[in-house]
ROSE-4610 file (N, C-alpha, C; in Angstrom, 1 decimal, always signed):
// ROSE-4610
residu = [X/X/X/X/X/X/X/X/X/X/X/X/X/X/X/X/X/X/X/X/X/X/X/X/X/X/X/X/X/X/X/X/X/X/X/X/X/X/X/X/X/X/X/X/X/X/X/X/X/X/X/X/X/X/X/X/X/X/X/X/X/X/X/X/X/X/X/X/X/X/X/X/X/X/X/X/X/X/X/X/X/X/X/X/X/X/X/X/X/X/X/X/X/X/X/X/X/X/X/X/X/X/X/X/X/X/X/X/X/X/X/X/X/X/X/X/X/X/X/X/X/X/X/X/X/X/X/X/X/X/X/X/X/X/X/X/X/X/X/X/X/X/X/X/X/X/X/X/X/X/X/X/X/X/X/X/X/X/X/X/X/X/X/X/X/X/X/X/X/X/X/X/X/X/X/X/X/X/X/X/X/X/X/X/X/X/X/X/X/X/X/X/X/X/X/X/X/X/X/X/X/X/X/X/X/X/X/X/X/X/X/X/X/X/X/X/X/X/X/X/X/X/X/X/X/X/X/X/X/X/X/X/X/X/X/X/X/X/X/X/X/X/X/X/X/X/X/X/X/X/X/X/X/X/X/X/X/X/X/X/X/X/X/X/X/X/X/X/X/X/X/X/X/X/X/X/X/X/X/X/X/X/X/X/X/X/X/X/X/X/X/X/X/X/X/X/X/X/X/X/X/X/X/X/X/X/X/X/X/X/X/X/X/X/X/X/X/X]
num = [1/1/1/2/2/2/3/3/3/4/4/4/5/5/5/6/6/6/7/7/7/8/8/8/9/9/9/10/10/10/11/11/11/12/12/12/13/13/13/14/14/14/15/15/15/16/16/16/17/17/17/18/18/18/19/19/19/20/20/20/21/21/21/22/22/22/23/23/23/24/24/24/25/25/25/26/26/26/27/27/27/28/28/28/29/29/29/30/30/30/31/31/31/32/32/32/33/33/33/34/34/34/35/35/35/36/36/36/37/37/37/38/38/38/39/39/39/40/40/40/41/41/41/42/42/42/43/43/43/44/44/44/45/45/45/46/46/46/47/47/47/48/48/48/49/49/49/50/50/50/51/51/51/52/52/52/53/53/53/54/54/54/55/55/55/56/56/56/57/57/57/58/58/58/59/59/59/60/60/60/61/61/61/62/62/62/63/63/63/64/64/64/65/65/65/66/66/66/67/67/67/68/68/68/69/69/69/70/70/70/71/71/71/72/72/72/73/73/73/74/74/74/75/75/75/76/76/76/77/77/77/78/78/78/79/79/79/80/80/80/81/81/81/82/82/82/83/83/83/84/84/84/85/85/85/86/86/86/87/87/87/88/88/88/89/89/89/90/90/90/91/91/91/92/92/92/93/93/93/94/94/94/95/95/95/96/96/96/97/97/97/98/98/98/99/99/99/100/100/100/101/101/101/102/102/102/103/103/103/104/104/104/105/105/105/106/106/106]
x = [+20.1/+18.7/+18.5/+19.7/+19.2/+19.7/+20.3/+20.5/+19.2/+18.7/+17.0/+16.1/+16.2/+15.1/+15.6/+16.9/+16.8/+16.3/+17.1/+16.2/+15.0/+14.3/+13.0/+12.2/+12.8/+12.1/+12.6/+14.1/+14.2/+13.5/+12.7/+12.1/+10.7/+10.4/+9.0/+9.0/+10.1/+10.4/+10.2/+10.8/+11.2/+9.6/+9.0/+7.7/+6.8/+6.7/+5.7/+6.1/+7.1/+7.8/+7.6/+7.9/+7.3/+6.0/+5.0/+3.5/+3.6/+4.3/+4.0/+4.9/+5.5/+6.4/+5.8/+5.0/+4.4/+3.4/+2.6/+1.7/+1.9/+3.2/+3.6/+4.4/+4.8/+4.8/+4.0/+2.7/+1.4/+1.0/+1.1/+0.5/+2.1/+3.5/+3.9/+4.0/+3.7/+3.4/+2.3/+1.2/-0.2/+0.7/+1.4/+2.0/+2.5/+3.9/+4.7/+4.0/+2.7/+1.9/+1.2/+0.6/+0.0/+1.2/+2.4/+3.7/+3.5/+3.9/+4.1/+2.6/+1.6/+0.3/+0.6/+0.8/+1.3/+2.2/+3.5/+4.2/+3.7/+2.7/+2.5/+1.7/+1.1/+0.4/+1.0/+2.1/+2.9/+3.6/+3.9/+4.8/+4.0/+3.0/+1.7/+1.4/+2.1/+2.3/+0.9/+0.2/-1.2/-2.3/-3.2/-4.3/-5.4/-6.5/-7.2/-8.1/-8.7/-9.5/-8.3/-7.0/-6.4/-5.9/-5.8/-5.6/-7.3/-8.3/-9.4/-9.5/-9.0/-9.1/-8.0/-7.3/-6.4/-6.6/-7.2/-7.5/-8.6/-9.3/-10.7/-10.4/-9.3/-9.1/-7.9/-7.0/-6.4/-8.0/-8.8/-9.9/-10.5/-10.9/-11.4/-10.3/-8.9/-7.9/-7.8/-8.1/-8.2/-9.5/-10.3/-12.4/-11.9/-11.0/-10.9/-10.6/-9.1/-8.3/-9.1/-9.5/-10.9/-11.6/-12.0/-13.0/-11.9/-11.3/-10.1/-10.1/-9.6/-9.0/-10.2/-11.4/-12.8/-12.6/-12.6/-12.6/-11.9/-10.6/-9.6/-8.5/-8.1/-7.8/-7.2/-5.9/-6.1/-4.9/-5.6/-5.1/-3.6/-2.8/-2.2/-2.9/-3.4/-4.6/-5.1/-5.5/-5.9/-5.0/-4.1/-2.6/-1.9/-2.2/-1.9/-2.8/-3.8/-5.0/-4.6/-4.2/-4.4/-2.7/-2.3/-0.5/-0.5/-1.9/-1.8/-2.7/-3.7/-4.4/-3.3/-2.3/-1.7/-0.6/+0.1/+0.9/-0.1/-1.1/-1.7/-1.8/-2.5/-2.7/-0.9/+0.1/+1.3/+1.6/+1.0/+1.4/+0.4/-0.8/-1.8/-0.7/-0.4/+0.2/+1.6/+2.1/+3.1/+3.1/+1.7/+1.2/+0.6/-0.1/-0.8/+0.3/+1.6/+2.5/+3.1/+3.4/+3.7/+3.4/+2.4/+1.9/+1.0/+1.2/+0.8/+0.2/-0.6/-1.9/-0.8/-1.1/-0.6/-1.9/-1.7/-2.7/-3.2/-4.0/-4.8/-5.6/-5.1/-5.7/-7.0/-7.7/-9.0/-9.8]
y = [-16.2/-16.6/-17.1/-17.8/-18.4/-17.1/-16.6/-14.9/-14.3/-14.1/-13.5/-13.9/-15.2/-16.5/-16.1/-16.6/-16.2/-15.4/-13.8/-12.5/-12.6/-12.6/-13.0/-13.6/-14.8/-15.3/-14.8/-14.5/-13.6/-12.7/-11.6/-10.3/-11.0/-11.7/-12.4/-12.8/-13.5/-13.6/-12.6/-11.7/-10.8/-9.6/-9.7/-9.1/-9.9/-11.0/-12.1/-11.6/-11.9/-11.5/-10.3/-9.1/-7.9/-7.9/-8.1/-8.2/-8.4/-9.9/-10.5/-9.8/-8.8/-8.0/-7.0/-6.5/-5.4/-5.6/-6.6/-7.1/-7.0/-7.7/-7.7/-7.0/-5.9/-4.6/-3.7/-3.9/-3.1/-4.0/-5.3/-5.7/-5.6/-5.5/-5.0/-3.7/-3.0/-1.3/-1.8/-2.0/-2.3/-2.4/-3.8/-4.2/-3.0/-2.1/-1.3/-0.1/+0.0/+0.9/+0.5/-0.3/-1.1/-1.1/-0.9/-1.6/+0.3/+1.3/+2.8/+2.8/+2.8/+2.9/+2.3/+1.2/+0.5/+1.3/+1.6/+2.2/+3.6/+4.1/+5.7/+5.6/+4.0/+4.5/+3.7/+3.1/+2.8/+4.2/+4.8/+6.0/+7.0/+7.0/+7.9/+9.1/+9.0/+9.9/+10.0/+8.9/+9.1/+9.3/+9.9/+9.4/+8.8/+8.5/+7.4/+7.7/+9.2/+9.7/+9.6/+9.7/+10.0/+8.1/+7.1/+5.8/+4.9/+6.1/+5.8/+6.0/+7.2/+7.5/+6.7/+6.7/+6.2/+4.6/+3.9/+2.6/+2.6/+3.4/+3.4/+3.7/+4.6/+4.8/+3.7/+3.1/+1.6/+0.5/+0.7/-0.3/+0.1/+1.2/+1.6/+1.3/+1.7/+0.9/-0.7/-0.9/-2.7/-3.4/-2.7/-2.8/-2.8/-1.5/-1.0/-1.9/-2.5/-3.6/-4.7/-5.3/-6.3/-6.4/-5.1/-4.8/-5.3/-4.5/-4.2/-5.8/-6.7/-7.9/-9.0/-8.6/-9.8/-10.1/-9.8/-10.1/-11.0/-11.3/-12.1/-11.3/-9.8/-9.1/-7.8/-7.4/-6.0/-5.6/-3.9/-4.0/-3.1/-2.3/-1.2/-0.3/-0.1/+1.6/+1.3/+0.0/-0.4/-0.2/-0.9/-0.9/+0.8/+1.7/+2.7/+3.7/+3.5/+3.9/+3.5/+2.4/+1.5/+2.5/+2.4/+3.4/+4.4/+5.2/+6.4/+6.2/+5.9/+6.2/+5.2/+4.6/+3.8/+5.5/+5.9/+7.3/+8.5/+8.1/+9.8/+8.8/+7.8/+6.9/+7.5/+7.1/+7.4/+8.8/+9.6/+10.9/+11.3/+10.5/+11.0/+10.5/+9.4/+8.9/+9.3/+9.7/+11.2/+12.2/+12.8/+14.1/+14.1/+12.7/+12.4/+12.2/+11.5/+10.9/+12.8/+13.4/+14.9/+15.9/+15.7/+16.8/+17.2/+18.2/+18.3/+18.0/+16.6/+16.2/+14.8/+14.5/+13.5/+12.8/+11.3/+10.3/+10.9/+11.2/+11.6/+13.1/+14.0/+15.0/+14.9/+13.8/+13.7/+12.7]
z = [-34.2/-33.9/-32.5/-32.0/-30.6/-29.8/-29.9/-29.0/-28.6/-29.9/-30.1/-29.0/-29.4/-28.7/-27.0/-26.8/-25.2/-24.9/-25.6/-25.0/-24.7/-26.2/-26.3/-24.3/-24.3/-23.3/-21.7/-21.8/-21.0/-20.2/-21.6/-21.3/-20.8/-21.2/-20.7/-19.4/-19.2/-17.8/-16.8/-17.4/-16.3/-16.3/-17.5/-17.4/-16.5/-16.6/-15.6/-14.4/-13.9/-12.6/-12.0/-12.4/-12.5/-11.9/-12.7/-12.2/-10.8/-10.3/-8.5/-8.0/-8.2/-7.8/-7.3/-8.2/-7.9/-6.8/-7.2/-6.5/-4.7/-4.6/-3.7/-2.7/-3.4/-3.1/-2.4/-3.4/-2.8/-1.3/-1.3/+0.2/+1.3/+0.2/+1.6/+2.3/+1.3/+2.0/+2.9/+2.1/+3.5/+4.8/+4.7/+6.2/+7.4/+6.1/+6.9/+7.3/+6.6/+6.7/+8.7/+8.8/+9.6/+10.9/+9.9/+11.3/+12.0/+11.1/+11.4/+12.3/+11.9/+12.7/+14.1/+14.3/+15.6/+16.5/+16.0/+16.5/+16.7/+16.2/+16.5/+17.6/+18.3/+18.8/+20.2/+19.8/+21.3/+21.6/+20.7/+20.9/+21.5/+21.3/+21.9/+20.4/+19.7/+18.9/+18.1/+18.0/+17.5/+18.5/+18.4/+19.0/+19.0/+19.4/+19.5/+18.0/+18.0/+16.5/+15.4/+15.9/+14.6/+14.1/+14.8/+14.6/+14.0/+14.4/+13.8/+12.4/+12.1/+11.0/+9.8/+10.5/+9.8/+9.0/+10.5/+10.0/+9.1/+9.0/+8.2/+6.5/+6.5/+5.3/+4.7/+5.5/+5.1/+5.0/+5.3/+5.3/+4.0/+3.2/+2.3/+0.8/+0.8/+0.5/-0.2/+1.3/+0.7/+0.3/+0.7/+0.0/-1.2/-1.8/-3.0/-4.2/-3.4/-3.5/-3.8/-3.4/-3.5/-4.7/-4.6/-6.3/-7.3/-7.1/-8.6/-8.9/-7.9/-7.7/-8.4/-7.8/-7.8/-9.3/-10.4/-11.7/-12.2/-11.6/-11.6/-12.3/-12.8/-13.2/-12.4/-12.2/-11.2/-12.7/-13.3/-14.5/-13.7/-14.7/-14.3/-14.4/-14.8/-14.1/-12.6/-12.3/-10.8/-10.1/-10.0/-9.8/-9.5/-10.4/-10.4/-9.3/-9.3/-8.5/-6.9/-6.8/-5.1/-4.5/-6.0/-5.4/-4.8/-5.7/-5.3/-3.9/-3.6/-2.4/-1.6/-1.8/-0.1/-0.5/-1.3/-1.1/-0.2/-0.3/+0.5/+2.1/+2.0/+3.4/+3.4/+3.2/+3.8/+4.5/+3.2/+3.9/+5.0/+5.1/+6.2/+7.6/+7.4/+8.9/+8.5/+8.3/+8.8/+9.2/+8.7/+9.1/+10.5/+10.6/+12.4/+13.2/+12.8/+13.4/+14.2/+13.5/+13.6/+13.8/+13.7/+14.3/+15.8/+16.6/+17.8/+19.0/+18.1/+19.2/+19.6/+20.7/+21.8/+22.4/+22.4/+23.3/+24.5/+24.4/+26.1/+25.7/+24.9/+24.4/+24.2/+23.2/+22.5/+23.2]
């Protein structure tokens, strides 16, 4: 019975924990996201429309973020939603980071 009981509270543990894990996850991509943007544009590798764009759609992101949040609630479907739009924001600034246009072009 007391084997049970630890697990028991164990798994609860480790589910609470989880949640700020995740949580914290999502605002540290934001960061590394924000760090890659910086660097693309010391590298010159971005340019000025494409660091525009980019910021606007990390701005729409975290609006998003906000909503989900204001309830006092961000469910896993939210959660699942904010993943996917910071995964395409990722693949957008790989794709600007890479491809052909250079600072001074636009």
């Amino acid at each position: 019975m007391m084997k049970y009981l630890q697990s028991a509270v164990a798994g609860l543990l480790l589910c609470s924990m989880l949640g700020a894990v995740q949580a914290e996850s999502i605002n540290e991509r934001q960061y590394q996201q924000d760090v890659r943007i910086a660097k693309g544009v010391r590298s010159g590798a971005l340019t000025h429309n494409e660091v525009q764009s980019l910021r606007s759609e990390r701005r729409e992101i975290r609006q998003t973020e906000r909503q989900y949040r204001a309830d006092g609630r961000f469910t896993q479907a939210e959660r699942v939603a904010v993943r996917h739009d910071l995964n395409k924001l990722s693949r957008d600034i790989y794709m600007q980071k890479h491809d052909d246009d250079v600072r001074g072009k636009d």
